[in-house]
GURO-686781 format. One record per residue: x, y, z of N, C-alpha, C in turn. Coordinates in steps of 0.05 Angstrom, whole numbers, padded with zeros to 5 digits, always signed. Last residue first. Example, Ala and Ser with C-alpha at 12.3 -4.5 7.8 and 13.67 -1.06 7.14 Angstrom:
<nodes>
+00257-00045+00142+00273-00021+00143+00258+00001+00157;+00264-00114+00156+00246-00090+00156+00264-00066+00156;
</nodes>
This chain:
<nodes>
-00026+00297-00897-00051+00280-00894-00074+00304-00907;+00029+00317-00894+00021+00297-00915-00016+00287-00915;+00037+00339-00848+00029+00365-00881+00021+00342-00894;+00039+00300-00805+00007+00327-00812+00007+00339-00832;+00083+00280-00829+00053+00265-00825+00029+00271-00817;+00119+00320-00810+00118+00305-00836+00087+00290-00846;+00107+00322-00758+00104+00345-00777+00101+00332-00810;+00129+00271-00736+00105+00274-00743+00091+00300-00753;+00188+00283-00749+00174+00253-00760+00140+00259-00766;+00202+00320-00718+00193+00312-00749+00181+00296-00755;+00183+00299-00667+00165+00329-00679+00172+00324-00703;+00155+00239-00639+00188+00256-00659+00174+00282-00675;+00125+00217-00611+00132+00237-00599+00161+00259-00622;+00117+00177-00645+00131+00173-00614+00141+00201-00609;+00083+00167-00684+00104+00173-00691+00134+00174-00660;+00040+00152-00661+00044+00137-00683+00077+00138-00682;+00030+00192-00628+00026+00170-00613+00031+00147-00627;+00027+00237-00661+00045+00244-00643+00046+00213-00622;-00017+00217-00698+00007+00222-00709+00029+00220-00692;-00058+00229-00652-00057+00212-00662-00030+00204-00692;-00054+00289-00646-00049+00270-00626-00043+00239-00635;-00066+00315-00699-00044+00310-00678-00037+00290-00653;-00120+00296-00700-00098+00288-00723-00072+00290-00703;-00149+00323-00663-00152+00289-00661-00128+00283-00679;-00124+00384-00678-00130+00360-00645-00118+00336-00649;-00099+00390-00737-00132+00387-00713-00123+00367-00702;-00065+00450-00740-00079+00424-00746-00092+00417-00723;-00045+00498-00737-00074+00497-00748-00082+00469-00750;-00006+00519-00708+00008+00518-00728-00021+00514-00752;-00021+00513-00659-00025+00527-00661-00010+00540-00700;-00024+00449-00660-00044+00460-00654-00040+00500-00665;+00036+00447-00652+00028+00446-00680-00004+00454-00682;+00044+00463-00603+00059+00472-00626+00044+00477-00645;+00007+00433-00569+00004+00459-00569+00016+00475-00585;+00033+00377-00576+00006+00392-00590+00005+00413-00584;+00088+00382-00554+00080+00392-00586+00051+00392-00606;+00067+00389-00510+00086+00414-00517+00089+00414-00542;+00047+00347-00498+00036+00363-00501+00041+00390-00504;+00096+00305-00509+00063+00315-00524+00051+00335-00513;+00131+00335-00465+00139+00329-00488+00113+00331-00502;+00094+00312-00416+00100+00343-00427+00114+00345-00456;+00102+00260-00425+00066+00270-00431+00078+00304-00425;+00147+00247-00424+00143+00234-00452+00112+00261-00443;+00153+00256-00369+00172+00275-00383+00156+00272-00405;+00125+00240-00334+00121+00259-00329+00135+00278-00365;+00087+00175-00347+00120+00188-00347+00112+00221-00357;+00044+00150-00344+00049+00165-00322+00086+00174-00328;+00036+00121-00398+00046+00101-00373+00058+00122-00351;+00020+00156-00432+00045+00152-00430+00059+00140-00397;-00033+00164-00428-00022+00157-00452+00007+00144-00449;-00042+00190-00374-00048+00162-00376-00029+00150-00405;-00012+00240-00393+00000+00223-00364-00011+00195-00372;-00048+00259-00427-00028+00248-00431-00007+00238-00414;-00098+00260-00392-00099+00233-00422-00070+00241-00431;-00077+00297-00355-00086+00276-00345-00086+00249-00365;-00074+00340-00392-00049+00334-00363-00062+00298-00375;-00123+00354-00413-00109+00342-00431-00081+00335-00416;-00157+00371-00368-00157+00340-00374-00134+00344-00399;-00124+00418-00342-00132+00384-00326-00143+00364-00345;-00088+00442-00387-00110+00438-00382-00115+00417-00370;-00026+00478-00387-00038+00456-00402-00055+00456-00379;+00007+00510-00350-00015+00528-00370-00024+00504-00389;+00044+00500-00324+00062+00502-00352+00032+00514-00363;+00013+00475-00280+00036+00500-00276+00049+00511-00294;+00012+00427-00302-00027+00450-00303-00002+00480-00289;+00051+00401-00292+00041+00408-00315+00020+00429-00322;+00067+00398-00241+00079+00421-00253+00071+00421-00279;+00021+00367-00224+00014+00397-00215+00038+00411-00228;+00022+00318-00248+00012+00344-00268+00000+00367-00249;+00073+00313-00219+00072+00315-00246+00050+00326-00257;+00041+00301-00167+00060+00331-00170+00067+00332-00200;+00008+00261-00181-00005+00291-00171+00020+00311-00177;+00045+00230-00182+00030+00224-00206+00016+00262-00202;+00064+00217-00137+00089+00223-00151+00075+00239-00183;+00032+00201-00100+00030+00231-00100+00052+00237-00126;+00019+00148-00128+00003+00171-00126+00004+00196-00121;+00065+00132-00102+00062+00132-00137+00037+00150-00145;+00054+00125-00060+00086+00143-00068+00080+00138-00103;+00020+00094-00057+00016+00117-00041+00033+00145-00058;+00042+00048-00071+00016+00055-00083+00016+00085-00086;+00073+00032-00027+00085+00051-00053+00063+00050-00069;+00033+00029+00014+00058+00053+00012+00070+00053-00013;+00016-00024+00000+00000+00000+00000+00017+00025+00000;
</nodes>
């Protein structure tokens, strides 16, 4: 039960410094789950959906490119102009 515990708060302070970067309780949260709770891989996505989001592609395309492609901003830039 203690390291339940210690994985729980380890999980809270990752997306308390994520919702502290200005990303949104639920998109924290589906990319914490997406990425087996690794603090780093789910700021990484969502540092480049908010890239390319603001670049004009959509959401569901990005995310889904960025979970194909593993997070490689070329790789999956390449595979939002192409679509």
């Amino acid at each position: 039960p203690g390291c339940r515990l210690l994985q729980f708060l380890s999980y809270l302070g990752a997306c308390d410094r994520l919702l502290k970067q200005g990303y949104e309780e639920g998109q924290v949260e589906e990319a914490m789950e997406m990425f087996q709770y690794s603090e780093k891989k789910a700021a990484e996505f969502l540092h480049l959906v908010a890239q390319f989001n603001d670049m004009g592609f959509q959401q569901n395309e990005i995310k889904e490119v960025l979970l194909l492609c593993g997070n490689q901003r070329e790789k999956a830039l390449e595979e939002l102009v192409m679509k």
